[in-house]
N, C-alpha and C positions, 0 to 999 in steps of 0.2 A: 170086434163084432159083439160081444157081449154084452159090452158099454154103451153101443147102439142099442139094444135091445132094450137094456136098463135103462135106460133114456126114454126111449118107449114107452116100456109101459109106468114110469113116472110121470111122463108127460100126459097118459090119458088117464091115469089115477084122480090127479086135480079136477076138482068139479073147480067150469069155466063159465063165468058167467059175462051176457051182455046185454044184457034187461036192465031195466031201471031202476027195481028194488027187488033187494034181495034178501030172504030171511033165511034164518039156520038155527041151531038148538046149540046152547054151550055142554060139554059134560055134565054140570049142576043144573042141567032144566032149563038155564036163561033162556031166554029166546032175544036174539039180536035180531032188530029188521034195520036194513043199511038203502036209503033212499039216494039215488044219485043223480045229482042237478046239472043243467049244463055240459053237456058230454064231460061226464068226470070234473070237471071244478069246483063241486063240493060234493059233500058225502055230511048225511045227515044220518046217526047213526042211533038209535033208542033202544032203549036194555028193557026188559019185563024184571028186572031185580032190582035195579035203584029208580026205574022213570025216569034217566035223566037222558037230554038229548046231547049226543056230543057232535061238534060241526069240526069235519075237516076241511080245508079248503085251499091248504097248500100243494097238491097234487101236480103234480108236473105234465104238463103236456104236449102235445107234437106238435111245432111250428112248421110242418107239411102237412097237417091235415089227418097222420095216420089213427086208425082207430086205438081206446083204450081200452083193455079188457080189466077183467077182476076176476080174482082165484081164491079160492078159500082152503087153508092148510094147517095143520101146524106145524110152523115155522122153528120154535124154541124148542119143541118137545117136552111140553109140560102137561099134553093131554089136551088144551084146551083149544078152538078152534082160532085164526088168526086169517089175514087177508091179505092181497097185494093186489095194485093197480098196475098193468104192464102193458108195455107197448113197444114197438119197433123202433130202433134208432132212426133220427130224421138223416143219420146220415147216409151211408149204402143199404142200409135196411140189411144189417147183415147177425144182429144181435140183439136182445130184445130186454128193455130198459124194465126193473123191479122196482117198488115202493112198499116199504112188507110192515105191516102194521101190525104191533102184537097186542095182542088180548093181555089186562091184568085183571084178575078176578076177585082182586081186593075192593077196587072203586068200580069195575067195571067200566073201564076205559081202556080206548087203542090208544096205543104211542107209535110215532114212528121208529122203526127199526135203523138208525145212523150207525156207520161207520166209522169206530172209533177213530178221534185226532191221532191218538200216539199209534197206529196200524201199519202205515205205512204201504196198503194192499199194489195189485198191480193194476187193480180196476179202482176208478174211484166214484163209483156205482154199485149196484148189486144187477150183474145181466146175467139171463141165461140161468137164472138160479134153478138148482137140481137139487133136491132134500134124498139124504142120505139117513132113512129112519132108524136102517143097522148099528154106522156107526155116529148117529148121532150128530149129524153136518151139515153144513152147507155148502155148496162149492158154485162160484160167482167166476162166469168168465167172459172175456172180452177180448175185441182184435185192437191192437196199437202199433199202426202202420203195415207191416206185412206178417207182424207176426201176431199171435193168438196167448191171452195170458190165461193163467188161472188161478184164483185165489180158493180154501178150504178155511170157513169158518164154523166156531164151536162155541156157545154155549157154556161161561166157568160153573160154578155149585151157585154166584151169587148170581145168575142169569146175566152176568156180563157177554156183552159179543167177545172174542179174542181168535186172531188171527191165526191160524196152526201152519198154514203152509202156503208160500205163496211163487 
């Protein structure tokens, strides 16, 4: 029961967005505005600290039609603000599919958040993601076949993803 709760109120902590463009302040004052084209098929994203416009346009999306949202968080736990695009599996609609882009405040660019090759997870997505600010985590879960997995990801000292528990 608790873990529902924690669930809860992590689930409405996330500011959830489904407007067209979306602005936000970094810790350093930047100001990110993220314009998004084509129900989510590109994302046009401009920094107030370098001027530069970054285009994403590899974003995955629902081959039924379901809608895509965007969330704003941080992801890595470095303070600064980060984003994901998510959506419902096209298949039972039973679990809801992540894309987590993280903030670098060096160039002021997203990267996509992958899943390390050598991981080995039991998802081989990030769904359902739940940020764990206490200790530090991520934990990614998904159904395969009748049963339910869960992966717990962390964060090394060099901002590597690395898999802790799967």
């Amino acid at each position: 029961m608790r873990v529902f709760y924690l669930s809860l109120i992590l689930f409405f902590s996330f500011q959830c967005y489904s407007q067209k463009n979306i602005d936000f302040s970094q810790k350093d004052k930047t100001q990110i505005k993220i314009k998004i084209s084509n129900d989510f098929e590109k994302l046009e994203i401009t920094n107030s600290k370098n001027k530069q416009t970054q285009i994403i346009d590899h974003l995955g999306t629902s081959i039924t039609g379901k809608e895509t949202h965007f969330v704003t968080e941080d992801y890595n736990f470095d303070g600064y603000t980060d984003f994901a695009a998510y959506r419902t599996d096209d298949g039972m609609g039973v679990y809801t599919i992540y894309q987590i882009f993280i903030y670098n405040p060096a160039n002021g660019l997203f990267r996509e958040l992958k899943i390390p090759d050598n991981a080995a997870p039991e998802c081989d997505e990030f769904c359902d993601v739940q940020i764990n600010k206490k200790t530090k985590t991520l934990q990614s879960g998904c159904r395969g076949g009748a049963r339910w997995h869960t992966d717990i990801w962390k964060f090394d000292k060099n901002k590597n993803l690395i898999l802790l528990k799967k």
